[in-house]
PDBQT receptor file of N, H, CA, C and O in Angstrom, charges set to zero:
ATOM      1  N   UNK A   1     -16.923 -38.357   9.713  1.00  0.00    +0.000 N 
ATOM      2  CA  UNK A   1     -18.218 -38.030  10.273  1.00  0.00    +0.000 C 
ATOM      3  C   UNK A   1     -19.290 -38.968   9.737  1.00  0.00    +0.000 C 
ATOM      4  O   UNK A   1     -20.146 -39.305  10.554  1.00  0.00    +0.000 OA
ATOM      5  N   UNK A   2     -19.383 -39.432   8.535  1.00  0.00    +0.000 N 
ATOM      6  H   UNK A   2     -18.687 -39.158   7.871  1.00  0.00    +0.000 HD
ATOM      7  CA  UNK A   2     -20.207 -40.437   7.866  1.00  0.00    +0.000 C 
ATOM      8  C   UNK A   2     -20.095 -41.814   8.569  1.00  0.00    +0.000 C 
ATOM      9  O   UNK A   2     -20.827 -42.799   8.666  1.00  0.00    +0.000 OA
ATOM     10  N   UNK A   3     -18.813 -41.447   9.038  1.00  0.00    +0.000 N 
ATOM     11  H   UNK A   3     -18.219 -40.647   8.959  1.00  0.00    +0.000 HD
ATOM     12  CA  UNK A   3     -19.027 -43.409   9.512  1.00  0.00    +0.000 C 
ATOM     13  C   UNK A   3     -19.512 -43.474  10.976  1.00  0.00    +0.000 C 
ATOM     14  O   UNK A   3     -19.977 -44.544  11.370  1.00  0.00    +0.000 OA
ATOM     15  N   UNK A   4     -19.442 -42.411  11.823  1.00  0.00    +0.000 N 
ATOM     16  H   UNK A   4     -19.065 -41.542  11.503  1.00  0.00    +0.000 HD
ATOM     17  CA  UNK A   4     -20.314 -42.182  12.968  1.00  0.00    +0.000 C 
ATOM     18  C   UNK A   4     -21.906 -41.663  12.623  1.00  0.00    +0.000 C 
ATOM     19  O   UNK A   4     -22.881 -41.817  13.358  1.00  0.00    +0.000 OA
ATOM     20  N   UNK A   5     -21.886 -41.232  11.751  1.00  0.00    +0.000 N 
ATOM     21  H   UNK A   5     -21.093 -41.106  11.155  1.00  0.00    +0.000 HD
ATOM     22  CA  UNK A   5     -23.633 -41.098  11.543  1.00  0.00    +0.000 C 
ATOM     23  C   UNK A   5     -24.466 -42.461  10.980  1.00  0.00    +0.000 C 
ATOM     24  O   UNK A   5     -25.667 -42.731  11.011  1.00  0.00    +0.000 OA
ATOM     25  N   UNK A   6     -23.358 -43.161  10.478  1.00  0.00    +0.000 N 
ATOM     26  H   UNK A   6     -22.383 -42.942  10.452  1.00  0.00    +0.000 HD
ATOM     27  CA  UNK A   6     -23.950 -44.414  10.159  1.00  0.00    +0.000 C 
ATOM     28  C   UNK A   6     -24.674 -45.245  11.179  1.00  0.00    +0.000 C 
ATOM     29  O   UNK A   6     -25.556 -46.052  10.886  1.00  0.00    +0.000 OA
ATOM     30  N   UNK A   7     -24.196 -44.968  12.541  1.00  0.00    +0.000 N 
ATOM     31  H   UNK A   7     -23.480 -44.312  12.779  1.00  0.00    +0.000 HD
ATOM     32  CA  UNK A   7     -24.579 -45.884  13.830  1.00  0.00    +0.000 C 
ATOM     33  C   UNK A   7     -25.370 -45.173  14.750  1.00  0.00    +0.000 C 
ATOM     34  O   UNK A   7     -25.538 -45.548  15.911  1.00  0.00    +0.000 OA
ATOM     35  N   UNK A   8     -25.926 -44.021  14.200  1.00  0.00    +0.000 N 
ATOM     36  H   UNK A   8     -25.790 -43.716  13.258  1.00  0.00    +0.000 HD
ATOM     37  CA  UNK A   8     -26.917 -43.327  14.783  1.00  0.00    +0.000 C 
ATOM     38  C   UNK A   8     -28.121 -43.382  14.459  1.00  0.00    +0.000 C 
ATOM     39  O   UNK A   8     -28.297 -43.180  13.258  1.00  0.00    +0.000 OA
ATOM     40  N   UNK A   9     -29.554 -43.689  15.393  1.00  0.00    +0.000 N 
ATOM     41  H   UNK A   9     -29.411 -43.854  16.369  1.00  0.00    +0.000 HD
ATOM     42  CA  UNK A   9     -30.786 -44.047  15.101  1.00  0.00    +0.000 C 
ATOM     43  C   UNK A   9     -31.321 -43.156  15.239  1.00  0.00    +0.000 C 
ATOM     44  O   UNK A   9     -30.983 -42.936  16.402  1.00  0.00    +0.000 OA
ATOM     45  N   UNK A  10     -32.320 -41.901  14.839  1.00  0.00    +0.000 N 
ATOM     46  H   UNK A  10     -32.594 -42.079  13.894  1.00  0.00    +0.000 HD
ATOM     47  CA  UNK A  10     -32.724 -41.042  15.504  1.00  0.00    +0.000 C 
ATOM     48  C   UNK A  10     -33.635 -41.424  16.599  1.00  0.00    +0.000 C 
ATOM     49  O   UNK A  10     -33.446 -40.875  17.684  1.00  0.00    +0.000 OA
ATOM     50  N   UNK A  11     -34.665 -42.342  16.479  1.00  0.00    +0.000 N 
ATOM     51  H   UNK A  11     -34.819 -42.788  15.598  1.00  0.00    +0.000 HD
ATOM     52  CA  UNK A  11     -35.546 -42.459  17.387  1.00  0.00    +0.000 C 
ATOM     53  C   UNK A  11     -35.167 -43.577  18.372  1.00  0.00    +0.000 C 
ATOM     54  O   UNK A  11     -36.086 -44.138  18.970  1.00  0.00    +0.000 OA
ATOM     55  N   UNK A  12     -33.717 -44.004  18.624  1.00  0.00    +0.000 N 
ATOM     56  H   UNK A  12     -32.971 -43.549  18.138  1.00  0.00    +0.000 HD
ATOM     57  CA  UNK A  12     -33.537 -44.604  19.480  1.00  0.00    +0.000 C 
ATOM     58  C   UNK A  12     -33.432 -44.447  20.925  1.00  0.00    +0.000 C 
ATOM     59  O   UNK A  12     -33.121 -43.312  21.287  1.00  0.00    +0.000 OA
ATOM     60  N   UNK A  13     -33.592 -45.192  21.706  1.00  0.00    +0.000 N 
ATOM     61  H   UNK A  13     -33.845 -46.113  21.413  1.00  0.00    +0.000 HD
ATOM     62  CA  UNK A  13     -34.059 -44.957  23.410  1.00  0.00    +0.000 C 
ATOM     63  C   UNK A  13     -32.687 -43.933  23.747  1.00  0.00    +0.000 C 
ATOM     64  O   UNK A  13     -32.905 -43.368  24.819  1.00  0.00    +0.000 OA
ATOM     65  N   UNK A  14     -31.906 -43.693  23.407  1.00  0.00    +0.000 N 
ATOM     66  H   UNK A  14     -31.729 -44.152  22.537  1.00  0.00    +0.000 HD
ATOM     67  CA  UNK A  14     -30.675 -42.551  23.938  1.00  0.00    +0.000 C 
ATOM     68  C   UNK A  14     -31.129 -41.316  23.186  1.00  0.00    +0.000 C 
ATOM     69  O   UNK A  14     -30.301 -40.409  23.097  1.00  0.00    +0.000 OA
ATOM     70  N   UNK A  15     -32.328 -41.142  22.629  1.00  0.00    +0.000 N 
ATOM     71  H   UNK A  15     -33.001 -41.879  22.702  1.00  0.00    +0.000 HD
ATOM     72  CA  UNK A  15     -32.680 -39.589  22.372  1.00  0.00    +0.000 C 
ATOM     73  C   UNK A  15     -33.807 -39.403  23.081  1.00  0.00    +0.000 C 
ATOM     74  O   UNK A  15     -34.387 -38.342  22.851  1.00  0.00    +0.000 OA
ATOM     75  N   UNK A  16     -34.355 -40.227  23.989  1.00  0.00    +0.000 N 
ATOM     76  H   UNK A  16     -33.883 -41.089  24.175  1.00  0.00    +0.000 HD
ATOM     77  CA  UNK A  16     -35.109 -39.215  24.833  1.00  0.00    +0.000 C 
ATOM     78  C   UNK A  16     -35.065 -37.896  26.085  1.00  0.00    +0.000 C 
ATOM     79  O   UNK A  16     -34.134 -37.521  26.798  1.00  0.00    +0.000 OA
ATOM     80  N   UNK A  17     -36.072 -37.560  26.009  1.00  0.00    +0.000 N 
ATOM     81  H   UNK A  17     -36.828 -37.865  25.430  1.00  0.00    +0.000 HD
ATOM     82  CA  UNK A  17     -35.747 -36.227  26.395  1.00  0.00    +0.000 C 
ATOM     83  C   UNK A  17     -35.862 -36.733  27.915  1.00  0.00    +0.000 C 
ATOM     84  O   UNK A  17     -36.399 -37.830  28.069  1.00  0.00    +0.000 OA
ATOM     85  N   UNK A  18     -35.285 -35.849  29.377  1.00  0.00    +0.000 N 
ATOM     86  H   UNK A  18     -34.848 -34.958  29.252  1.00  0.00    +0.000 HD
ATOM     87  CA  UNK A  18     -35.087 -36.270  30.471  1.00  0.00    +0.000 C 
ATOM     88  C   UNK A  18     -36.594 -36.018  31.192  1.00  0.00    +0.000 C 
ATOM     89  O   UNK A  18     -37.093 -34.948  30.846  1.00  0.00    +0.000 OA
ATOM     90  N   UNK A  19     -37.043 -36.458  31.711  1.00  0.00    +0.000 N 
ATOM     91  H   UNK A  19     -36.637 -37.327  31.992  1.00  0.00    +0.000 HD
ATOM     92  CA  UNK A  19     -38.239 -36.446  32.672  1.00  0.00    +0.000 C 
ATOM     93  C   UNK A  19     -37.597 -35.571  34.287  1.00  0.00    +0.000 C 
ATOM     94  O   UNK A  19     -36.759 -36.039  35.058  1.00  0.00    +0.000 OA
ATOM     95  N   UNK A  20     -38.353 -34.156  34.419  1.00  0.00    +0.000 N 
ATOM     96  H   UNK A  20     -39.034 -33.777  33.793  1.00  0.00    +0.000 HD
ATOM     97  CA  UNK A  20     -38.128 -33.899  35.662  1.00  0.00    +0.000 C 
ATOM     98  C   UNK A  20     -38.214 -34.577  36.906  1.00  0.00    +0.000 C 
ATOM     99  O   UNK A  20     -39.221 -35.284  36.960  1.00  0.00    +0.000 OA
ATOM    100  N   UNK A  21     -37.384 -34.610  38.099  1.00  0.00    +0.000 N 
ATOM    101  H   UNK A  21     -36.566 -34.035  38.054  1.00  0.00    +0.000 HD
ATOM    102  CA  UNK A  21     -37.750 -35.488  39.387  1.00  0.00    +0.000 C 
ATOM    103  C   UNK A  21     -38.757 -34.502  40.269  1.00  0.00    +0.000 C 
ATOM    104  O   UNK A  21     -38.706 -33.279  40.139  1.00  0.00    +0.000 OA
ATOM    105  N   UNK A  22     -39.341 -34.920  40.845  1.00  0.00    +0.000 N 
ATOM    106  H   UNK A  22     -39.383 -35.914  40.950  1.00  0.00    +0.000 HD
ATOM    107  CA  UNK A  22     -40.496 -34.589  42.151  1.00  0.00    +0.000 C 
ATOM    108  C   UNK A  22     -39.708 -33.467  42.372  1.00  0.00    +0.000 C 
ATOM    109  O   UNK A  22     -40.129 -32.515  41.716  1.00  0.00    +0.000 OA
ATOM    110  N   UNK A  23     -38.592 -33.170  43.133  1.00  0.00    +0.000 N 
ATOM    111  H   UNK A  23     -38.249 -33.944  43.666  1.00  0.00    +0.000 HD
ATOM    112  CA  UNK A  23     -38.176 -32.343  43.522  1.00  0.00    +0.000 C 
ATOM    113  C   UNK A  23     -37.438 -30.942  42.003  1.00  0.00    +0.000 C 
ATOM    114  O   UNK A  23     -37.587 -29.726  41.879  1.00  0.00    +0.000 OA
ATOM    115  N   UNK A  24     -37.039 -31.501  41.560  1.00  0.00    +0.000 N 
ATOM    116  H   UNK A  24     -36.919 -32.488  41.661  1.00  0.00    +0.000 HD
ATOM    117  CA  UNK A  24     -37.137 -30.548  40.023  1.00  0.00    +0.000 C 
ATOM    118  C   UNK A  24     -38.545 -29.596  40.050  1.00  0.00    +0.000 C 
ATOM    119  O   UNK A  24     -38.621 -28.379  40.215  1.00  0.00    +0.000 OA
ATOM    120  N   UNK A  25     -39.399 -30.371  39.878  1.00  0.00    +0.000 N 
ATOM    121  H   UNK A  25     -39.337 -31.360  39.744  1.00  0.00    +0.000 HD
ATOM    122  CA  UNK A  25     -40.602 -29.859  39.851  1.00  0.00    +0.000 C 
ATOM    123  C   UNK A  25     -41.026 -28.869  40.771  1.00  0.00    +0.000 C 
ATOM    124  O   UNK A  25     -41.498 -27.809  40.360  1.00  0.00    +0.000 OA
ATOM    125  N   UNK A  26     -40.898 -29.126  42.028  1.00  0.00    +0.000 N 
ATOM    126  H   UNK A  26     -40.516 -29.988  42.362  1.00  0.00    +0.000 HD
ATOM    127  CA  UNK A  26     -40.914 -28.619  43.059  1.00  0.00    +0.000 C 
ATOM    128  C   UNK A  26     -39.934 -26.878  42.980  1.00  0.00    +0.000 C 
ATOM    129  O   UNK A  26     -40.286 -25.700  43.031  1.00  0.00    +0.000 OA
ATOM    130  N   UNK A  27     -39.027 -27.371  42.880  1.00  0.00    +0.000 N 
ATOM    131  H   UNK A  27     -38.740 -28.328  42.839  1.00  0.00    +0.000 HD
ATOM    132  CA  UNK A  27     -38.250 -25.986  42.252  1.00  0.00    +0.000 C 
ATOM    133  C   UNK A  27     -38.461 -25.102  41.700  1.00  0.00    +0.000 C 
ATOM    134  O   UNK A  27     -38.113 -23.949  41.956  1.00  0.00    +0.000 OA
ATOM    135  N   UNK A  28     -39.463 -25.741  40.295  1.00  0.00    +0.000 N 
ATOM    136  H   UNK A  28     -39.746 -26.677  40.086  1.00  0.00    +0.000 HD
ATOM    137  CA  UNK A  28     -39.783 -24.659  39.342  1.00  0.00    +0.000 C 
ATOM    138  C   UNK A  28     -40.977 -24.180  39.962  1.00  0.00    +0.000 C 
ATOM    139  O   UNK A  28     -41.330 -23.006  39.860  1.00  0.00    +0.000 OA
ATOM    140  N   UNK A  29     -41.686 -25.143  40.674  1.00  0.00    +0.000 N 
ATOM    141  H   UNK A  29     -41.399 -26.098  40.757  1.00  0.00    +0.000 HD
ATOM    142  CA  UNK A  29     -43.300 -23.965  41.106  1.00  0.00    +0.000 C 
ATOM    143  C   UNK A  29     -43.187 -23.456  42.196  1.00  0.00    +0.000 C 
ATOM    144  O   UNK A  29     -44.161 -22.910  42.715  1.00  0.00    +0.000 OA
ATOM    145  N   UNK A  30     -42.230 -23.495  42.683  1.00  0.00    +0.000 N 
ATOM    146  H   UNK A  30     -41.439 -23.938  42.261  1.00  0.00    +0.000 HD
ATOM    147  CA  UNK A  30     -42.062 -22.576  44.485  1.00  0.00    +0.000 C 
ATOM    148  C   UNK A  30     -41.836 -21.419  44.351  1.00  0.00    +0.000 C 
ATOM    149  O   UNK A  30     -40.728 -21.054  43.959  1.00  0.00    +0.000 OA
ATOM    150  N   UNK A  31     -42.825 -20.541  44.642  1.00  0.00    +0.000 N 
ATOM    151  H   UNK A  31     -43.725 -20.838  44.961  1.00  0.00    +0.000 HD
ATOM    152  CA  UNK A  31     -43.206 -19.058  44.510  1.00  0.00    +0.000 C 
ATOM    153  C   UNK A  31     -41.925 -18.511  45.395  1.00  0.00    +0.000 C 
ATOM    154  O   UNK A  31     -41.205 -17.567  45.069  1.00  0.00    +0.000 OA
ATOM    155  N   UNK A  32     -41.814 -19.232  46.469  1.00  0.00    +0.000 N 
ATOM    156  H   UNK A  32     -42.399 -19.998  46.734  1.00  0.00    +0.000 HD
ATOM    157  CA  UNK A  32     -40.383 -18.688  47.521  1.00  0.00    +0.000 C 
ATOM    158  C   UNK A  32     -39.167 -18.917  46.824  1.00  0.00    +0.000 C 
ATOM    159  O   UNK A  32     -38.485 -17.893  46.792  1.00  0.00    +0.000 OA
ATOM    160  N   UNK A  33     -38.733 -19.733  46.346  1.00  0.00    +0.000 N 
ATOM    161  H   UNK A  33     -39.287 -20.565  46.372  1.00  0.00    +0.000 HD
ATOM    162  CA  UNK A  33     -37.870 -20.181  45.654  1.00  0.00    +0.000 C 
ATOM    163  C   UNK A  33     -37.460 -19.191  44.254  1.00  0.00    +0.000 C 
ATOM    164  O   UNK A  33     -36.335 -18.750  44.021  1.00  0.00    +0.000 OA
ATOM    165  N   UNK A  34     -38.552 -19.008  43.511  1.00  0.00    +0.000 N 
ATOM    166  H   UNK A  34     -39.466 -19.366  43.701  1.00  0.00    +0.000 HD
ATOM    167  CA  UNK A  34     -38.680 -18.214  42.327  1.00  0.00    +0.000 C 
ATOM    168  C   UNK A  34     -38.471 -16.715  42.863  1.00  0.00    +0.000 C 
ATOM    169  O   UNK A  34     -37.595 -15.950  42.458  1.00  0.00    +0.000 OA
ATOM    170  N   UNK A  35     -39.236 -16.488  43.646  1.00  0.00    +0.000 N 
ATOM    171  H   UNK A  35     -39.948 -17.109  43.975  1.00  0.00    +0.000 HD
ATOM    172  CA  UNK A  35     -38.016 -14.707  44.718  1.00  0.00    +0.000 C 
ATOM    173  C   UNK A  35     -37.007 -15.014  44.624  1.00  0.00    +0.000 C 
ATOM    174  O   UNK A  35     -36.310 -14.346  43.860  1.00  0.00    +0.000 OA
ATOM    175  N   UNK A  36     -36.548 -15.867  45.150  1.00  0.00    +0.000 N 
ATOM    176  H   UNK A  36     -37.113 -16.409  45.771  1.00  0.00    +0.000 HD
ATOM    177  CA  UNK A  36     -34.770 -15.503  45.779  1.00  0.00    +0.000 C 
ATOM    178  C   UNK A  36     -34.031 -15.671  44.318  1.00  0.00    +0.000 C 
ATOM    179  O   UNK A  36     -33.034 -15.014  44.018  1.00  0.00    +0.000 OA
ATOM    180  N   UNK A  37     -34.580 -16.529  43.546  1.00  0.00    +0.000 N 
ATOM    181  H   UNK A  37     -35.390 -17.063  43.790  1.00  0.00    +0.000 HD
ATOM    182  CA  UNK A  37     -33.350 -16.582  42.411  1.00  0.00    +0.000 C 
ATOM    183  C   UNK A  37     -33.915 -15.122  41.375  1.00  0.00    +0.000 C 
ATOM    184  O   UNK A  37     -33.132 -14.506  40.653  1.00  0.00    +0.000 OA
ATOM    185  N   UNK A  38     -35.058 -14.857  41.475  1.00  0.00    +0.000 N 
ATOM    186  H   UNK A  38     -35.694 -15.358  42.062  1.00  0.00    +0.000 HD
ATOM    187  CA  UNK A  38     -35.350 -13.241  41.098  1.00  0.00    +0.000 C 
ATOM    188  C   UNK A  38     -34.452 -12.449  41.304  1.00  0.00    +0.000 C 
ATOM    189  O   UNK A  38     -33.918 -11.794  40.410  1.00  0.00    +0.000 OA
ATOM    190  N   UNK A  39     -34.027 -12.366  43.021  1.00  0.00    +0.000 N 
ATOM    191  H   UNK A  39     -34.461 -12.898  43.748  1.00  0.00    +0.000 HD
ATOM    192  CA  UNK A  39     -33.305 -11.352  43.530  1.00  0.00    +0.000 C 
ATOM    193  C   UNK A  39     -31.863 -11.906  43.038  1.00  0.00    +0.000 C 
ATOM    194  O   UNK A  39     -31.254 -11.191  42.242  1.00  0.00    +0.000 OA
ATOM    195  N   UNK A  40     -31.388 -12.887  43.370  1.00  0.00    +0.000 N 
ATOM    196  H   UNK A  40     -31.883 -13.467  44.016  1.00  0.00    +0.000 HD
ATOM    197  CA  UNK A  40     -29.996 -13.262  42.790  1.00  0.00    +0.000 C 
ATOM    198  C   UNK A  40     -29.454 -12.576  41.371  1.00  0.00    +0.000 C 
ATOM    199  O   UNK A  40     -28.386 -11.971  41.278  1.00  0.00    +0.000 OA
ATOM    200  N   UNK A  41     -30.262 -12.759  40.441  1.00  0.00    +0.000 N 
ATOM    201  H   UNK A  41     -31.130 -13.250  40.516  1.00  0.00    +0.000 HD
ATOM    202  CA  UNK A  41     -30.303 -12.702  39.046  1.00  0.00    +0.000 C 
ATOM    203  C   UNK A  41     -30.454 -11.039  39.160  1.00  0.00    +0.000 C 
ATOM    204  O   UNK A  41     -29.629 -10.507  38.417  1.00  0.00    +0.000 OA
ATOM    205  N   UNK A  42     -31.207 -10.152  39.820  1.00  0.00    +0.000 N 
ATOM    206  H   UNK A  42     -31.878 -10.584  40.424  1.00  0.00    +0.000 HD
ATOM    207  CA  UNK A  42     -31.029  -9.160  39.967  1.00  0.00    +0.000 C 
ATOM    208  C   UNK A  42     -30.021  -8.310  40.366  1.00  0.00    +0.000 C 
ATOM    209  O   UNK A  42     -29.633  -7.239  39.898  1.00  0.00    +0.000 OA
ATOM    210  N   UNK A  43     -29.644  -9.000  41.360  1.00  0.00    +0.000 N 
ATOM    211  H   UNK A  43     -29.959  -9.869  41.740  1.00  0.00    +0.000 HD
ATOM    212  CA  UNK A  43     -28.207  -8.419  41.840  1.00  0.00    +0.000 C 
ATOM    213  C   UNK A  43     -27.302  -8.684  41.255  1.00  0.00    +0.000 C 
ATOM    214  O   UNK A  43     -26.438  -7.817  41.130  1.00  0.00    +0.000 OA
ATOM    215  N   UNK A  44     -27.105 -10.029  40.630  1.00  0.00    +0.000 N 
ATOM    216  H   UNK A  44     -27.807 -10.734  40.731  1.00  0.00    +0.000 HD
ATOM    217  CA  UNK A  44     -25.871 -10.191  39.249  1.00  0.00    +0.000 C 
ATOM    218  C   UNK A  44     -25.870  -8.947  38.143  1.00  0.00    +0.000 C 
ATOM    219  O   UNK A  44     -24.854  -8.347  37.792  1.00  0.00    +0.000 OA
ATOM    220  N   UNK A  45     -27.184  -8.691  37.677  1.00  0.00    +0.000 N 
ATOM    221  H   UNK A  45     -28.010  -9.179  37.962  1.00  0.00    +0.000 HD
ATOM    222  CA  UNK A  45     -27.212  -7.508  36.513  1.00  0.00    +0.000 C 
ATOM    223  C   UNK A  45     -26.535  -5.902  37.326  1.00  0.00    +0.000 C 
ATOM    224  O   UNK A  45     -25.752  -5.068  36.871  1.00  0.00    +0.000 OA
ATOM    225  N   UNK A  46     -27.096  -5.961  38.391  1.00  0.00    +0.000 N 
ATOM    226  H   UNK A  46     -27.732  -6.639  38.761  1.00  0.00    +0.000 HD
ATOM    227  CA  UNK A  46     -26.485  -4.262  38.819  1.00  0.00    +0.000 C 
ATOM    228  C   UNK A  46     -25.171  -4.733  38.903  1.00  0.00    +0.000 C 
ATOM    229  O   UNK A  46     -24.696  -4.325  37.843  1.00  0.00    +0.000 OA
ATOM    230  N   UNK A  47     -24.431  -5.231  39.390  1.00  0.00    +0.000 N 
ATOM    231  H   UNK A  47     -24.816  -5.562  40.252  1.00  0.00    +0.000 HD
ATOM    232  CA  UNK A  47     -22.889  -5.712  39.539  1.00  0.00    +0.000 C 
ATOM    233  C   UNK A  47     -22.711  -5.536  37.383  1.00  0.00    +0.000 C 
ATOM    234  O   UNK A  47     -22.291  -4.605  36.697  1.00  0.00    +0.000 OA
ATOM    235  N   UNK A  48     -23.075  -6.441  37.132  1.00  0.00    +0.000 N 
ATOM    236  H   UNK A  48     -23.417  -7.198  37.689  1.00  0.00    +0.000 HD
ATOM    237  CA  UNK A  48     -22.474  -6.325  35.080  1.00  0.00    +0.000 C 
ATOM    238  C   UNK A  48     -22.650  -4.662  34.804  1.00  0.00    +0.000 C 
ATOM    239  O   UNK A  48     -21.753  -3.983  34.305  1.00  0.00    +0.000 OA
ATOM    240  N   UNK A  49     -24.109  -4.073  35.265  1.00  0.00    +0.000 N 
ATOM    241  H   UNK A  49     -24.838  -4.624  35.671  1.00  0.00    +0.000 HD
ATOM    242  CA  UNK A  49     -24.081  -2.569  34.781  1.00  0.00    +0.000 C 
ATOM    243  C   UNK A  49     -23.068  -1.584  35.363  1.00  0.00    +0.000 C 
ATOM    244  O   UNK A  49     -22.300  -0.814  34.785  1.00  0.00    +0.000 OA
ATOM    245  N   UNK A  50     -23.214  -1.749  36.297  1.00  0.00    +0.000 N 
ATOM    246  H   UNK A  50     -23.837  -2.374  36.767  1.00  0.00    +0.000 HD
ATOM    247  CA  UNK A  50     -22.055  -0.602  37.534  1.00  0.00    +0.000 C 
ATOM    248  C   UNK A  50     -21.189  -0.645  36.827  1.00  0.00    +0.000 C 
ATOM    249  O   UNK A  50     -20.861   0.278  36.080  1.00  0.00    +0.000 OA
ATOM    250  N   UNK A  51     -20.542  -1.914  36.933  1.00  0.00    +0.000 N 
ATOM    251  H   UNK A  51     -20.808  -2.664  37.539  1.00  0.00    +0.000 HD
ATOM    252  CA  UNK A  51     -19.058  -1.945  36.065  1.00  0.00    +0.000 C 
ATOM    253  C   UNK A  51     -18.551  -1.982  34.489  1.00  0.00    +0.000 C 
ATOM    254  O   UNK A  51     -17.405  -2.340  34.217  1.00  0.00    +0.000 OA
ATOM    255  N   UNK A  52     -19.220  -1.700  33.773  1.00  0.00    +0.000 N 
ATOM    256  H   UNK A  52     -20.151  -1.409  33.993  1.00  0.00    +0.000 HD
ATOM    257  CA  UNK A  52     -19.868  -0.924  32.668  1.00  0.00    +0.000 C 
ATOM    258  C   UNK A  52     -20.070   0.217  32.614  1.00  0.00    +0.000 C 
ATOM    259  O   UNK A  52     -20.197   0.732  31.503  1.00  0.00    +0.000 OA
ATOM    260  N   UNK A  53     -20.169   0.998  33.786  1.00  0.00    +0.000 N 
ATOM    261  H   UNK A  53     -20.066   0.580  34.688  1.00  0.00    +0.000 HD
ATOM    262  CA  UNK A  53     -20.429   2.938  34.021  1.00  0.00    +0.000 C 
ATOM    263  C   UNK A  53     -19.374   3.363  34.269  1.00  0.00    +0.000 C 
ATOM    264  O   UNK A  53     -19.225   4.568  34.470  1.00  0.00    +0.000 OA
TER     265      UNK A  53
């Protein structure tokens, strides 16, 4: 493990963090979009509880 940490930079250009695309973005602020995966995510939990009772 030492001899692979040896060749690691922390602040080198392969640790940056990813930049969202236009459409990423778009995803996260779409009020329509943010319903349906509401409801998705909702209906996954009653399916885990039911079958649990």
């Amino acid at each position: 493990m030492k001899e692979i940490e040896k060749y690691i930079k922390p602040y080198d250009a392969n640790f940056t963090t990813m930049v969202p695309t236009g459409f990423v973005i778009f995803m996260r602020t779409c009020k329509i979009w943010q319903f349906i995966r509401f409801i998705v995510i909702n209906i996954k939990m009653l399916i885990v509880v039911r079958k649990s009772h």
